[in-house]
N, C-alpha and C positions, 0 to 999 in steps of 0.2 A: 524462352521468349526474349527478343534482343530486346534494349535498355531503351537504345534511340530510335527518333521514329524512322528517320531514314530507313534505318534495319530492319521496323517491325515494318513498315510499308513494303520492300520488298519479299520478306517474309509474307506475310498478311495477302499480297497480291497474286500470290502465288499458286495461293491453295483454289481449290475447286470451284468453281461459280463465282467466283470473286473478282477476278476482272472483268467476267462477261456481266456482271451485274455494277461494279461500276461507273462501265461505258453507257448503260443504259439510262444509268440515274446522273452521266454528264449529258448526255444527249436530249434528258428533259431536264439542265438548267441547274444540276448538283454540280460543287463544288467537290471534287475527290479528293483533294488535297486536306481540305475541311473535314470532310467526313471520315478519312482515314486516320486523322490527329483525334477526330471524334471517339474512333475506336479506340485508339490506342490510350486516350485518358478514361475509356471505361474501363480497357484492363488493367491501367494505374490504378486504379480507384480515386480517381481525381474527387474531388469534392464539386457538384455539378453547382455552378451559379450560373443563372441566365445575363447576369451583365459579363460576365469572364465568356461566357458561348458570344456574346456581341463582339468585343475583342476581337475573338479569334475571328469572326464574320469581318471586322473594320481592318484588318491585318490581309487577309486570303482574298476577298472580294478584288479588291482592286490590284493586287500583283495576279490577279489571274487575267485580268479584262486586261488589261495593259502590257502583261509578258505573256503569260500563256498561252491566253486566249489568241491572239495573233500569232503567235509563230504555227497555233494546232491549226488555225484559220487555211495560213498557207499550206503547209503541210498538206491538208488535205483537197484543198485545190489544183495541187499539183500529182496525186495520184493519177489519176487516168493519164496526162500525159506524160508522166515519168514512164507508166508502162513500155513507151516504145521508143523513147529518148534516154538512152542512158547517162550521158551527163548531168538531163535534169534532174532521173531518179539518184545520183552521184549526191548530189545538192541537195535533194529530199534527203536521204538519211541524212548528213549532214544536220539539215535544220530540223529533224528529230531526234539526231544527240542534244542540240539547244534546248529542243521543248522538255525534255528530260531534264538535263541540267537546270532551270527553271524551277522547274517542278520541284527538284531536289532543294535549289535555295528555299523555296517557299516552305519547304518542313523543314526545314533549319529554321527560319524566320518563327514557325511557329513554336517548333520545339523551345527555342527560347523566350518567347513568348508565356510560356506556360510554367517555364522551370520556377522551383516556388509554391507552386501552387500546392493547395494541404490536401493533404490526403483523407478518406475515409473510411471506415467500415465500409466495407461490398453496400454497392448501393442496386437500384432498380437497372438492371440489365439493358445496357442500351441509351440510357440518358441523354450521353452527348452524341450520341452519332442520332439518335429523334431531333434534337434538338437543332443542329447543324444541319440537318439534312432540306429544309426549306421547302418551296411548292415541290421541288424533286420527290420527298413521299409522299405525294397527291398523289402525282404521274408517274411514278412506278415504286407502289407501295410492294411488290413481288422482290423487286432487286434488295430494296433496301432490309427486308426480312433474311435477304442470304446473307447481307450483310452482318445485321444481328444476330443469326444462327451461328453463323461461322467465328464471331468476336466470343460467344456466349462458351463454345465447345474450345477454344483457347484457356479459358476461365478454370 
C-alpha cells in the first residue's frame, strides 16, 4: 500500500466501485479530496480527533470552492459542446489536466497537513472518512459504505 496519499489516492481510485461511488458522493456535496485523505488516515491508523477532522475540513473546503470547484464547473459546461468543436474539447482536456493538478496540490496540502500526527492501535473502521464525509452520508449513504468496504478489505 503506497506511503503518500497521492499514491494511495491513485491506487485507492482505481479499485472497483470507487470512483463511481465517489462521483456520487461529489455530486451530493462530498468533498473527495477529504474523504480519500479520510481513508487513507484510517489505514494509517491515524489517531481520529474531531478538532484535527475540522482542520482537514478548514484546509480542503475552501481550496475546493475556489480552485476545484471552478475549473470542474467549467469543465463540465463545456462537455456537450466540446462534443462537436474540437478545439474547444482540445481546451477541455486541457482544463482537466488543471482540475487534476488541483486536486493533486490539495493532497499534498493535506498530506502535509496531517504529517505528525500519532498514531494508534486499529481503531473503529471508517472514523475519518464518517467523520469527513458531511451531509454527503445522508445523500448517499450506499457510495459512502463502498467506500468503507473497500478501505476496510485494504486493512
Amino acid at each position: 500500500m503506497p506511503s503518500d496519499l497521492w499514491s494511495f489516492t491513485l491506487d485507492f481510485y482505481a479499485r472497483p466501485g470507487v470512483e463511481q461511488a465517489c462521483l456520487k458522493l461529489q455530486d451530493r456535496g462530498g468533498n473527495v479530496c477529504a474523504l480519500l485523505c479520510g481513508v487513507w488516515l484510517d489505514q494509517r491508523s491515524i489517531a481520529f480527533d474531531i478538532r484535527r477532522a475540522d482542520e482537514i475540513r478548514q484546509l480542503a473546503t475552501p481550496w475546493h470552492d475556489r480552485v476545484v470547484g471552478p475549473l470542474r464547473t467549467v469543465r463540465t459546461q463545456w462537455k456537450s459542446a466540446a462534443a462537436t468543436d474540437e478545439e474547444l474539447s482540445a481546451l477541455r482536456e486541457r482544463l482537466k489536466g488543471l482540475e487534476l493538478d488541483a486536486e493533486r496540490e490539495l493532497l499534498v496540502r493535506l498530506q502535509r497537513l496531517v504529517q505528525g500526527w500519532p498514531e494508534q492501535d486499529p481503531q473503529e473502521a471508517g472514523v475519518w472518512l464518517d467523520a469527513l464525509a458531511g451531509e454527503a452520508a445522508n445523500e448517499a449513504p450506499d457510495a459512502l459504505d463502498i467506500l468503507r468496504r473497500v478501505g476496510k478489505d485494504l486493512a
